[in-house]
mmCIF file as Biopython writes it, N, C-alpha, C and O atoms, coordinates in Angstrom:
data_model
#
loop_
_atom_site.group_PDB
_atom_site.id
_atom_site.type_symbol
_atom_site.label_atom_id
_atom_site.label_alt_id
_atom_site.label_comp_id
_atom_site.label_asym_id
_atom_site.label_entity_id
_atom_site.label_seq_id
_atom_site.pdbx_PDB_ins_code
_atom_site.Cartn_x
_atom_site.Cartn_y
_atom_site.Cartn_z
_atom_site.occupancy
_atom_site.B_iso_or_equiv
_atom_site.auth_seq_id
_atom_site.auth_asym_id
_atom_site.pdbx_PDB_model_num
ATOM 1   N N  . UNK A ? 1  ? -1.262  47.235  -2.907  1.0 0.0 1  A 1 
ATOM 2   C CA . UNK A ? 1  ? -2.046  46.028  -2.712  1.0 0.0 1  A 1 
ATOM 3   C C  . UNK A ? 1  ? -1.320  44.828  -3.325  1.0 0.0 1  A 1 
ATOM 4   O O  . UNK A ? 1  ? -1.233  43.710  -2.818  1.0 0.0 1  A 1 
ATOM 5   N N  . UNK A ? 2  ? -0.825  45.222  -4.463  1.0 0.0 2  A 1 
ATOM 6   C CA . UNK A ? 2  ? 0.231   43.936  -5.422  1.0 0.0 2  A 1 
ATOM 7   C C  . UNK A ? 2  ? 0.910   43.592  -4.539  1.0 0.0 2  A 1 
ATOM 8   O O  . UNK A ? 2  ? 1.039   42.371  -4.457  1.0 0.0 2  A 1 
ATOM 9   N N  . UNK A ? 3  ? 1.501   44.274  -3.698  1.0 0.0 3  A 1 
ATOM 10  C CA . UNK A ? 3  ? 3.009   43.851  -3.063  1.0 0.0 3  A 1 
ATOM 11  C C  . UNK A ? 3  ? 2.589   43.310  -1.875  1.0 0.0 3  A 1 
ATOM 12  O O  . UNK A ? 3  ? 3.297   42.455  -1.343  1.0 0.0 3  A 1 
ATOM 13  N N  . UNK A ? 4  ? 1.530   43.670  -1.351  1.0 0.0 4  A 1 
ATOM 14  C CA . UNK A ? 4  ? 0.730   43.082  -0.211  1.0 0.0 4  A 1 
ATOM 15  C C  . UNK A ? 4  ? 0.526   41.323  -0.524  1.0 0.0 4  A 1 
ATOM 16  O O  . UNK A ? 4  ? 0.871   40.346  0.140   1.0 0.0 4  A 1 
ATOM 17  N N  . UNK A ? 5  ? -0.003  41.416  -1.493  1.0 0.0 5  A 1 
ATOM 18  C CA . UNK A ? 5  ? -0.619  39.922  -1.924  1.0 0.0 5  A 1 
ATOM 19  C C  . UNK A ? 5  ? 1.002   38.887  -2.286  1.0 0.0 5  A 1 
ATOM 20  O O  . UNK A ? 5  ? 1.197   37.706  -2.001  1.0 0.0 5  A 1 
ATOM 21  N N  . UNK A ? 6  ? 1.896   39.813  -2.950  1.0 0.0 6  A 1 
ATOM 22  C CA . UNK A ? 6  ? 3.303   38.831  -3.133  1.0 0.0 6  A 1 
ATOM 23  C C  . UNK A ? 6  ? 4.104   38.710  -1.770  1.0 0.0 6  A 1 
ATOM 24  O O  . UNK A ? 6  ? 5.114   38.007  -1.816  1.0 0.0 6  A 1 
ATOM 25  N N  . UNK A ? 7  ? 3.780   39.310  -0.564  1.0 0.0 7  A 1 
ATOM 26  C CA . UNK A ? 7  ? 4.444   38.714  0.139   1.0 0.0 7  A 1 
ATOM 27  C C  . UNK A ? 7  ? 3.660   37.673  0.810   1.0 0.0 7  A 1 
ATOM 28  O O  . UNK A ? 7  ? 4.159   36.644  1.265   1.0 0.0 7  A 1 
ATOM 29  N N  . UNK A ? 8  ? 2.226   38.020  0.863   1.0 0.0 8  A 1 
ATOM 30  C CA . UNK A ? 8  ? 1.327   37.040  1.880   1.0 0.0 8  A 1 
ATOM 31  C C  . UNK A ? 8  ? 2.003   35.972  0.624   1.0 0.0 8  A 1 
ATOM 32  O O  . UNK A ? 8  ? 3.178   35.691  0.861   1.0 0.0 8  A 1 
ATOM 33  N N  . UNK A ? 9  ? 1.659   35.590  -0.160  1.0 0.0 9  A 1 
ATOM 34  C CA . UNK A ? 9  ? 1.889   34.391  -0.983  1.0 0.0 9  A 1 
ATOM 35  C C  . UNK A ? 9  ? 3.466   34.036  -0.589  1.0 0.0 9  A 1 
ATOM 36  O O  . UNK A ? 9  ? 3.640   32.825  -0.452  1.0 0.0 9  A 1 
ATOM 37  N N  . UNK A ? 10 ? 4.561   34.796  -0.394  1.0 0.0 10 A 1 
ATOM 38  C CA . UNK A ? 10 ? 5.864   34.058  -0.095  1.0 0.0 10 A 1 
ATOM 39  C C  . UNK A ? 10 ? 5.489   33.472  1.221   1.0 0.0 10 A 1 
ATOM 40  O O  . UNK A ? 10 ? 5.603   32.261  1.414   1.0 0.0 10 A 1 
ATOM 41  N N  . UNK A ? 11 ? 5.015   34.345  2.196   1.0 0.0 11 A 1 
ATOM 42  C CA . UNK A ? 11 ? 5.017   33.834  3.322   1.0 0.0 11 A 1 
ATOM 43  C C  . UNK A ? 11 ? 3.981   32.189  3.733   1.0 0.0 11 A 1 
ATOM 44  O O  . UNK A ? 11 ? 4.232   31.372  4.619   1.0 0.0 11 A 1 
ATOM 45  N N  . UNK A ? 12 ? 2.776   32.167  2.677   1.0 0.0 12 A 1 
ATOM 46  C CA . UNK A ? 12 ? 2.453   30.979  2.890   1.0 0.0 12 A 1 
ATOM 47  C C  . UNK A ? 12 ? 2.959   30.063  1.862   1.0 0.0 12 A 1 
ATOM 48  O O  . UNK A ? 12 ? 2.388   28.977  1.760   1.0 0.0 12 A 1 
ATOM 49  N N  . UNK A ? 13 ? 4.084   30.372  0.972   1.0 0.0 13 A 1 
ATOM 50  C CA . UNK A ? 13 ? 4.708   29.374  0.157   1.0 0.0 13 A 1 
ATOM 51  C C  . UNK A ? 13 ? 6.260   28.895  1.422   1.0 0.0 13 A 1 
ATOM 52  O O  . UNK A ? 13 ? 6.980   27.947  1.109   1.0 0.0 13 A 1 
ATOM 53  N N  . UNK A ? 14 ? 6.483   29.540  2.490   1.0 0.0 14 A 1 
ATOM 54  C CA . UNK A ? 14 ? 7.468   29.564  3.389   1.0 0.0 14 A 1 
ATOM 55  C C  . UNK A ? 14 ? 6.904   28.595  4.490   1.0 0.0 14 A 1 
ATOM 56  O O  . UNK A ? 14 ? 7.584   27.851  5.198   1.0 0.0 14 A 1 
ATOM 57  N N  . UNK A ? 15 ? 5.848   28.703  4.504   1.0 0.0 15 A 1 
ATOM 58  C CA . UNK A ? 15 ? 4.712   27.917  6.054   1.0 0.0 15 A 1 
ATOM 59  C C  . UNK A ? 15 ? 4.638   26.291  5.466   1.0 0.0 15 A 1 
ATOM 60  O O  . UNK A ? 15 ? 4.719   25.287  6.174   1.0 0.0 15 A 1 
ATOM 61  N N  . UNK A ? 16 ? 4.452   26.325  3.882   1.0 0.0 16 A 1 
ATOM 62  C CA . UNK A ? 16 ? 4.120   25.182  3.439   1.0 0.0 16 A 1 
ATOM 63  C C  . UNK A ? 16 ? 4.911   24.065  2.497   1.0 0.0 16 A 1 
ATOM 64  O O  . UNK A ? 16 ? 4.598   23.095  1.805   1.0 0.0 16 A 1 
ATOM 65  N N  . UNK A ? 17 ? 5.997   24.699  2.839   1.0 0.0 17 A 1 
ATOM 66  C CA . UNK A ? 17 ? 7.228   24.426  2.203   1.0 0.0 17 A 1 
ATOM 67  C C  . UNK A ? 17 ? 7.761   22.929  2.885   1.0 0.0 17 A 1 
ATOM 68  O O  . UNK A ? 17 ? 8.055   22.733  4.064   1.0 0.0 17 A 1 
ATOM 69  N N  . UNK A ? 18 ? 7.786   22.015  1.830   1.0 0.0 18 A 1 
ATOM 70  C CA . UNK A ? 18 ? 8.502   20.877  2.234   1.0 0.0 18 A 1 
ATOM 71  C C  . UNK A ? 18 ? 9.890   20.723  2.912   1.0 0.0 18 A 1 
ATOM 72  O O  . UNK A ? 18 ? 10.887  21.351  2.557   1.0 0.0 18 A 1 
ATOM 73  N N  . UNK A ? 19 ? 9.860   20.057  3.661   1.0 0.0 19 A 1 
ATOM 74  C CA . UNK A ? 19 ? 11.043  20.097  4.614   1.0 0.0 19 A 1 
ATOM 75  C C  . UNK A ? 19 ? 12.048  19.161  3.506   1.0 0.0 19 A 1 
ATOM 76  O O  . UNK A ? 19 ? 11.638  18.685  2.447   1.0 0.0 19 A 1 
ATOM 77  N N  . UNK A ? 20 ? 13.370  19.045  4.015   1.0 0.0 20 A 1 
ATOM 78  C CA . UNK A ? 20 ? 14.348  17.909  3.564   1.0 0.0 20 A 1 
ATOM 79  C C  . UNK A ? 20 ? 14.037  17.083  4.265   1.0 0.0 20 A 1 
ATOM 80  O O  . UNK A ? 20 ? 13.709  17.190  5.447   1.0 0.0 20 A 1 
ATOM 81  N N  . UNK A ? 21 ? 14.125  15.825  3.396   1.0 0.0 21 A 1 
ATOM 82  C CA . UNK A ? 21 ? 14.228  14.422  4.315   1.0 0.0 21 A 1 
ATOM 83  C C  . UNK A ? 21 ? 15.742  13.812  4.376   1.0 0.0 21 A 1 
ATOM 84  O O  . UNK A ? 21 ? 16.581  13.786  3.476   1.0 0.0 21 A 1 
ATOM 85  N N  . UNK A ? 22 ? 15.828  13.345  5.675   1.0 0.0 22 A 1 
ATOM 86  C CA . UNK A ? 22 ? 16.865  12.970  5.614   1.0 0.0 22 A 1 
ATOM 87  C C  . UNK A ? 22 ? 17.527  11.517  4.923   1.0 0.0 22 A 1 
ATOM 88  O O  . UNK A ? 22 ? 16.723  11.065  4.107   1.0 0.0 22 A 1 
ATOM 89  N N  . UNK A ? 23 ? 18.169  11.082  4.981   1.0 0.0 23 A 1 
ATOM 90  C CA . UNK A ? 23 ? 18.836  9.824   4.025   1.0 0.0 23 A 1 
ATOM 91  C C  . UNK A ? 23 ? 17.755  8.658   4.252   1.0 0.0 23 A 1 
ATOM 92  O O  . UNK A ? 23 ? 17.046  8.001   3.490   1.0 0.0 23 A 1 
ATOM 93  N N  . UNK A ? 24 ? 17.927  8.693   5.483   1.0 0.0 24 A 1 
ATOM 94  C CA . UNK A ? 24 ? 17.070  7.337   6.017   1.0 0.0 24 A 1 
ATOM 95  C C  . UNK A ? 24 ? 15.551  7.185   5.699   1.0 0.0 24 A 1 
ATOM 96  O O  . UNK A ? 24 ? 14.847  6.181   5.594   1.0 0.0 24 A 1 
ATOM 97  N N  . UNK A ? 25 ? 15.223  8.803   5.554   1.0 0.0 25 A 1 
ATOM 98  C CA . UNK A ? 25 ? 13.357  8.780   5.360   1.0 0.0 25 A 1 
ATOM 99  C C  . UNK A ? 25 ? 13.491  8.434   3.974   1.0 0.0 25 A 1 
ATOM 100 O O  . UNK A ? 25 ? 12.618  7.585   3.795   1.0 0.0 25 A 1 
ATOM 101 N N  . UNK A ? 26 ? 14.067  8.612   2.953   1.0 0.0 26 A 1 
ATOM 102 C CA . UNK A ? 26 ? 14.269  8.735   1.485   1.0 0.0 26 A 1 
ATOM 103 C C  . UNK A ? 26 ? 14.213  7.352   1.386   1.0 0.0 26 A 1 
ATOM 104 O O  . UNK A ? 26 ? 13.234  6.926   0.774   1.0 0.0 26 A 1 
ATOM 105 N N  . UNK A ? 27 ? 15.115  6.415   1.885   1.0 0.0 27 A 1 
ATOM 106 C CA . UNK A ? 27 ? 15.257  5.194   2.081   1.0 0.0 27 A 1 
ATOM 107 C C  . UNK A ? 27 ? 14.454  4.297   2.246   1.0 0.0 27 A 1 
ATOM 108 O O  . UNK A ? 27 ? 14.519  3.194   1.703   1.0 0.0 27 A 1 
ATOM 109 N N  . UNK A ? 28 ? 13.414  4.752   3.189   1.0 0.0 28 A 1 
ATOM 110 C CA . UNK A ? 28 ? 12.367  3.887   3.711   1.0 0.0 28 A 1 
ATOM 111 C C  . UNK A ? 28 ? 11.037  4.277   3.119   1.0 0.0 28 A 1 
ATOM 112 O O  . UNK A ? 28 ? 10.134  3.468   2.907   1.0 0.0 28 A 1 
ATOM 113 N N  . UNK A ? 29 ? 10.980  5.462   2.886   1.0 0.0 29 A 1 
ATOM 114 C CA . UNK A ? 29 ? 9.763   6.055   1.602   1.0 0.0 29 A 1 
ATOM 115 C C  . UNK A ? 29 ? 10.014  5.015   0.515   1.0 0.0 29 A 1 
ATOM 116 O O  . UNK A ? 29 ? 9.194   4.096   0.523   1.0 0.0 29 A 1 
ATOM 117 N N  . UNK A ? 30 ? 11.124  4.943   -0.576  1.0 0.0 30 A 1 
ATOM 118 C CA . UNK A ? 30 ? 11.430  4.148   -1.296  1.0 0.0 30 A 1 
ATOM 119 C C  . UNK A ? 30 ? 11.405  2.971   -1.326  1.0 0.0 30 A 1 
ATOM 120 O O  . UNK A ? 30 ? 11.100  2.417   -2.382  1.0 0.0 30 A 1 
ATOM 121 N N  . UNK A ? 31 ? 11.648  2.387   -0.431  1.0 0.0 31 A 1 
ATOM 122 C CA . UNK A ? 31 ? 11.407  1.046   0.200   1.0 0.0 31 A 1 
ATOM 123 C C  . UNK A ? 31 ? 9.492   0.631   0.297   1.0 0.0 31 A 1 
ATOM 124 O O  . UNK A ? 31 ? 8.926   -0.390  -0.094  1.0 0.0 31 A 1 
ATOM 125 N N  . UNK A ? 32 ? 9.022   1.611   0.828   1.0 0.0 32 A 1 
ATOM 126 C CA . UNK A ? 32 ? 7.427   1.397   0.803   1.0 0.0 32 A 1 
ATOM 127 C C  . UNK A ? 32 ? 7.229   1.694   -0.030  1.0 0.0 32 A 1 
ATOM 128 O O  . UNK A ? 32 ? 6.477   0.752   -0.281  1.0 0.0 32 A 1 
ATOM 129 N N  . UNK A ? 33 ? 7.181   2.584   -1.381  1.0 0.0 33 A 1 
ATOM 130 C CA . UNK A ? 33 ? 6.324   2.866   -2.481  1.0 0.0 33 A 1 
ATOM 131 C C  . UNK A ? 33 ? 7.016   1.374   -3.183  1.0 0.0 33 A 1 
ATOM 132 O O  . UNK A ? 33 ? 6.034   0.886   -3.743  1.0 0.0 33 A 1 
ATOM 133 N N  . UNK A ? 34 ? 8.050   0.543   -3.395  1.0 0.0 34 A 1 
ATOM 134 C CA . UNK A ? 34 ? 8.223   -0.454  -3.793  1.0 0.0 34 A 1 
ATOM 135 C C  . UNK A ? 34 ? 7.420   -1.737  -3.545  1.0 0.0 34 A 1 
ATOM 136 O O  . UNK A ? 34 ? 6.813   -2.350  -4.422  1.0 0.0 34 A 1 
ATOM 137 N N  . UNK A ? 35 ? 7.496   -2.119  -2.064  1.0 0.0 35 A 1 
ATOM 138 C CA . UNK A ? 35 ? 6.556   -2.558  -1.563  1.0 0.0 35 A 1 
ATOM 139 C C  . UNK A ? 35 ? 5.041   -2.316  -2.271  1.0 0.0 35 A 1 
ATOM 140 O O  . UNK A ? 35 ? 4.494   -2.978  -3.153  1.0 0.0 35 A 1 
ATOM 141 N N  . UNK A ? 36 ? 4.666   -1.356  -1.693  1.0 0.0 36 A 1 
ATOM 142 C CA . UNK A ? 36 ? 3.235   -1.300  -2.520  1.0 0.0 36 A 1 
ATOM 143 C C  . UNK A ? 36 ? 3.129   -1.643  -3.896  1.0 0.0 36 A 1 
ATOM 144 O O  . UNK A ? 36 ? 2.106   -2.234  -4.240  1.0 0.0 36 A 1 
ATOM 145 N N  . UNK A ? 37 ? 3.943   -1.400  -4.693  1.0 0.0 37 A 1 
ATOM 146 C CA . UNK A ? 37 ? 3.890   -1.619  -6.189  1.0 0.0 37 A 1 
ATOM 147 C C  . UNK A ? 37 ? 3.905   -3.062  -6.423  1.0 0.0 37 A 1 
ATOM 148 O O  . UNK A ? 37 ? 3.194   -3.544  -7.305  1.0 0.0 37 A 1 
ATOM 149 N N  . UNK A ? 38 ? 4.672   -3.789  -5.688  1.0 0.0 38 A 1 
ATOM 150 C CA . UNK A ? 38 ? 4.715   -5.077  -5.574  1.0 0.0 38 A 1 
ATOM 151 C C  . UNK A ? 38 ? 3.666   -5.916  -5.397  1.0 0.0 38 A 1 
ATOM 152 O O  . UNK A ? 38 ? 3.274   -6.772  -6.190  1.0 0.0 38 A 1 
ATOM 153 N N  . UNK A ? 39 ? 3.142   -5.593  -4.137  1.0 0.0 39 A 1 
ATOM 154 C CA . UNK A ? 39 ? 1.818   -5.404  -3.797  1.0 0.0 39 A 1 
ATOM 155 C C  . UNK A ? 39 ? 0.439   -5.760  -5.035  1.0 0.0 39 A 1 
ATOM 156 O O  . UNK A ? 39 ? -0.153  -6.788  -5.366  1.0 0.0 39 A 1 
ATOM 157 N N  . UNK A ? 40 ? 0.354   -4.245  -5.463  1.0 0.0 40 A 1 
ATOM 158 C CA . UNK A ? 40 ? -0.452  -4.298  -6.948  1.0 0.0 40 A 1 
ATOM 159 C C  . UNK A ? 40 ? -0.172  -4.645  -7.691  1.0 0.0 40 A 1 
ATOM 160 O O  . UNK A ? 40 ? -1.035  -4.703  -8.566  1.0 0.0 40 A 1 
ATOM 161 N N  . UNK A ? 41 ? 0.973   -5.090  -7.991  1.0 0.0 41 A 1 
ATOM 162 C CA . UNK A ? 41 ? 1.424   -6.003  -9.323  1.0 0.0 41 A 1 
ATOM 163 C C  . UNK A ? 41 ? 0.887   -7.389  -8.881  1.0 0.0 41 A 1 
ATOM 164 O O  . UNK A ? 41 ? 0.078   -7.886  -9.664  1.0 0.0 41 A 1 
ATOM 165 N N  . UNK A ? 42 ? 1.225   -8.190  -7.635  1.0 0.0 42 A 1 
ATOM 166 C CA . UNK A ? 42 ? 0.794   -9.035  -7.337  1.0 0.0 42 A 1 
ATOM 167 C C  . UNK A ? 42 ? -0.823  -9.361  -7.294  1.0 0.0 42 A 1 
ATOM 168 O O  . UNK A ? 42 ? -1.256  -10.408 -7.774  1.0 0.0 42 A 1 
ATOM 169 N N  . UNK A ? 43 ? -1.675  -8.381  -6.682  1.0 0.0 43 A 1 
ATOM 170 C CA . UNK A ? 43 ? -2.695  -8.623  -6.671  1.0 0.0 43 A 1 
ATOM 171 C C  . UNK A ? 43 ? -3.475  -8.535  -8.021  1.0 0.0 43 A 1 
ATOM 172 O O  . UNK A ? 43 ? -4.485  -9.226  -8.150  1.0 0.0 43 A 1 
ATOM 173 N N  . UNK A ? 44 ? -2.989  -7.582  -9.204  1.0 0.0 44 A 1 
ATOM 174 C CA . UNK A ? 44 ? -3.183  -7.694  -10.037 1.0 0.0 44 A 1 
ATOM 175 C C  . UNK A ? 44 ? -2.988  -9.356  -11.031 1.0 0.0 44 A 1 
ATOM 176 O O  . UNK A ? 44 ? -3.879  -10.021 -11.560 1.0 0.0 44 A 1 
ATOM 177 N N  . UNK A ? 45 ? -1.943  -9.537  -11.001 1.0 0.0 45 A 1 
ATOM 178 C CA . UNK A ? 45 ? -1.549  -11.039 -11.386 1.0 0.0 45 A 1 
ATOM 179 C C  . UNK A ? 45 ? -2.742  -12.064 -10.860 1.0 0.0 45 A 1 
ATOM 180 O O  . UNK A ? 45 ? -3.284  -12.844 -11.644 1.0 0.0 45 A 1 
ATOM 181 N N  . UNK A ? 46 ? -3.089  -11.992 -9.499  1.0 0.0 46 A 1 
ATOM 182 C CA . UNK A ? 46 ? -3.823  -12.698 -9.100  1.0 0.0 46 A 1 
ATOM 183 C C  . UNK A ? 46 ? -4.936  -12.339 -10.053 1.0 0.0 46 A 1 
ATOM 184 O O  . UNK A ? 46 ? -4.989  -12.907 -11.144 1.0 0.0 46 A 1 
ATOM 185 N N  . UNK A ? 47 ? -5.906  -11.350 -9.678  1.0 0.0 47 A 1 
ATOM 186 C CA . UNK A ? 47 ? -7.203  -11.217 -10.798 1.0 0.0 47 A 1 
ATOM 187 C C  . UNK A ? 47 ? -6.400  -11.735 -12.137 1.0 0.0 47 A 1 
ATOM 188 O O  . UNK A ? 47 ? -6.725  -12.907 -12.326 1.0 0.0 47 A 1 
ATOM 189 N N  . UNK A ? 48 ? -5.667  -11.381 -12.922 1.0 0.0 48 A 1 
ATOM 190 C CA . UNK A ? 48 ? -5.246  -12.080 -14.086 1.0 0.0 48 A 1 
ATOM 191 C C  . UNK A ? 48 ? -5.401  -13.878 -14.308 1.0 0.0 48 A 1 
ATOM 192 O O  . UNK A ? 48 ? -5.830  -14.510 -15.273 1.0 0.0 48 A 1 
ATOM 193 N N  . UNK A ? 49 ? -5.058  -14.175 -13.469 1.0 0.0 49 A 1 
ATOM 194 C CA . UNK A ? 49 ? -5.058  -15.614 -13.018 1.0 0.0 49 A 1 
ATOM 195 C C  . UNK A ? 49 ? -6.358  -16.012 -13.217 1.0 0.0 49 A 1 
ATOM 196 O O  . UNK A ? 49 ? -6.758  -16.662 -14.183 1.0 0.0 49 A 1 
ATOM 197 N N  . UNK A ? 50 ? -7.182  -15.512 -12.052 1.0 0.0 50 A 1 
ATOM 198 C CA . UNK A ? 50 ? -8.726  -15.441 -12.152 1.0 0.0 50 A 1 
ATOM 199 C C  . UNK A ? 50 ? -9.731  -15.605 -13.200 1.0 0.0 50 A 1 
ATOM 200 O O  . UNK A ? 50 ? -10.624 -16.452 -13.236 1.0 0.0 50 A 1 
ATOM 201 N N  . UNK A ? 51 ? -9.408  -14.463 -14.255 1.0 0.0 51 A 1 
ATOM 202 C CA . UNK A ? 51 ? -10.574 -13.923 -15.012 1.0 0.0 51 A 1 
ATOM 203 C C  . UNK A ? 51 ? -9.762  -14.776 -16.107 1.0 0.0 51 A 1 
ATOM 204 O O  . UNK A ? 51 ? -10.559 -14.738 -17.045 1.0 0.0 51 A 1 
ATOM 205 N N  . UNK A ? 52 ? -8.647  -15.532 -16.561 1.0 0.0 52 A 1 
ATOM 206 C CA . UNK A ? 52 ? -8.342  -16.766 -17.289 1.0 0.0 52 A 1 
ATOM 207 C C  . UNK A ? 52 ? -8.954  -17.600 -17.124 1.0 0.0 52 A 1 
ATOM 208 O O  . UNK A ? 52 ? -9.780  -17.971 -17.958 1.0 0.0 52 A 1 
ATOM 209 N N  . UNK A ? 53 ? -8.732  -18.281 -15.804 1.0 0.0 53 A 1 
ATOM 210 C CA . UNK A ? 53 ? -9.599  -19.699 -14.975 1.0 0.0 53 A 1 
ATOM 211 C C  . UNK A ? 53 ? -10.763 -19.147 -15.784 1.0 0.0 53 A 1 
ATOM 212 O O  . UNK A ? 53 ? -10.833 -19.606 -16.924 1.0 0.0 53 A 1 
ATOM 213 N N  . UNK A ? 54 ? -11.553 -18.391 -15.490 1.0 0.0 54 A 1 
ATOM 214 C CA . UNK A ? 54 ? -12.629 -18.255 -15.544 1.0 0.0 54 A 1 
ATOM 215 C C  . UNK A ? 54 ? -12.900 -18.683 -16.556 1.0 0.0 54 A 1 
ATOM 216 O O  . UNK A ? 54 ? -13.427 -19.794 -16.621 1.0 0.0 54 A 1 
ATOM 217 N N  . UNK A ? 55 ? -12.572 -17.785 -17.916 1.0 0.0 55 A 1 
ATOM 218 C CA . UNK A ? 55 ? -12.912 -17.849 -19.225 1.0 0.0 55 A 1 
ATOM 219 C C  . UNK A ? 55 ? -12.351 -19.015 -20.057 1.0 0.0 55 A 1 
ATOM 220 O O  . UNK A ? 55 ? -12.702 -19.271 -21.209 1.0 0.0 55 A 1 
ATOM 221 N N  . UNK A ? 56 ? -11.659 -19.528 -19.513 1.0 0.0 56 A 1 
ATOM 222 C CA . UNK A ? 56 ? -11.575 -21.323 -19.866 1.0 0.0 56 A 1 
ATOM 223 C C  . UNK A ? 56 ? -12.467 -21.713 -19.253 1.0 0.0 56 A 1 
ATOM 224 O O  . UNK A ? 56 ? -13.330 -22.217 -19.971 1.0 0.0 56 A 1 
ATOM 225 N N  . UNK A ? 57 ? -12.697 -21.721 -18.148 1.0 0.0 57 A 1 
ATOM 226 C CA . UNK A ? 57 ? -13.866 -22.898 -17.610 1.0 0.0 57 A 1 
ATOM 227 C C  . UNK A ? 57 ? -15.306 -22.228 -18.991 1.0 0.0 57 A 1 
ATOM 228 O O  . UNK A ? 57 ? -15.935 -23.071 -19.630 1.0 0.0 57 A 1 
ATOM 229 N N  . UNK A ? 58 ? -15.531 -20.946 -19.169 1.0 0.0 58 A 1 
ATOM 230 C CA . UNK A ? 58 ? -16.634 -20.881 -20.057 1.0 0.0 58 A 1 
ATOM 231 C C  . UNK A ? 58 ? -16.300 -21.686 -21.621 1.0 0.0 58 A 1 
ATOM 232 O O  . UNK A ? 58 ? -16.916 -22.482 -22.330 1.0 0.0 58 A 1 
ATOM 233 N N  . UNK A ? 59 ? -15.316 -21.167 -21.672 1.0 0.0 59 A 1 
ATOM 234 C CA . UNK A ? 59 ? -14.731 -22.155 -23.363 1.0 0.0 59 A 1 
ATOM 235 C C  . UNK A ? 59 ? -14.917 -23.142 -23.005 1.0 0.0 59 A 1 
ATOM 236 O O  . UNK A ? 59 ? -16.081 -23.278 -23.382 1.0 0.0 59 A 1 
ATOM 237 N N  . UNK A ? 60 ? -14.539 -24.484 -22.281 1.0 0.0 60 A 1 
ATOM 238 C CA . UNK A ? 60 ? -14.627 -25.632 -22.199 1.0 0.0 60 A 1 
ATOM 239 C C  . UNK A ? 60 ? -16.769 -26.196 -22.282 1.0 0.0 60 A 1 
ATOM 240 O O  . UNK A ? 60 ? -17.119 -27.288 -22.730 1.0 0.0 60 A 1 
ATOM 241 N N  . UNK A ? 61 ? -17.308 -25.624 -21.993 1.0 0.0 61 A 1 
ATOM 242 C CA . UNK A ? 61 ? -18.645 -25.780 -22.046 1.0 0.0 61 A 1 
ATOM 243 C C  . UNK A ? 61 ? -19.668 -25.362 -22.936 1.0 0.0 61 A 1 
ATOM 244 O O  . UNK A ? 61 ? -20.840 -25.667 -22.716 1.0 0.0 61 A 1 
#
């Protein structure tokens, strides 16, 4: 039964097994997770911006 269960497990560690990417996918993956980060850094900055404005306009009053 052990040996039963270690091959079903190779065989669906074989089915689900990440492929290689080639140069270009690596490239352009990298390229978008940058992007996005950029992204949230930016939009983050923005709320930063924001919730300043804000809390000066309350200090000033």
């Amino acid at each position: 039964m052990n040996s039963f269960m270690n091959s079903a497990k190779r065989l669906v560690a074989k089915v689900f097994a990440k492929k290689e990417k080639s140069p270009e996918e690596v490239a352009e993956a990298q390229e978008r997770k940058a992007f996005h980060a950029e992204q949230r850094e930016s939009e983050r900055a923005l709320k930063r911006r924001r919730r300043s404005a804000r809390m000066e306009s309350y200090n000033e009053h």
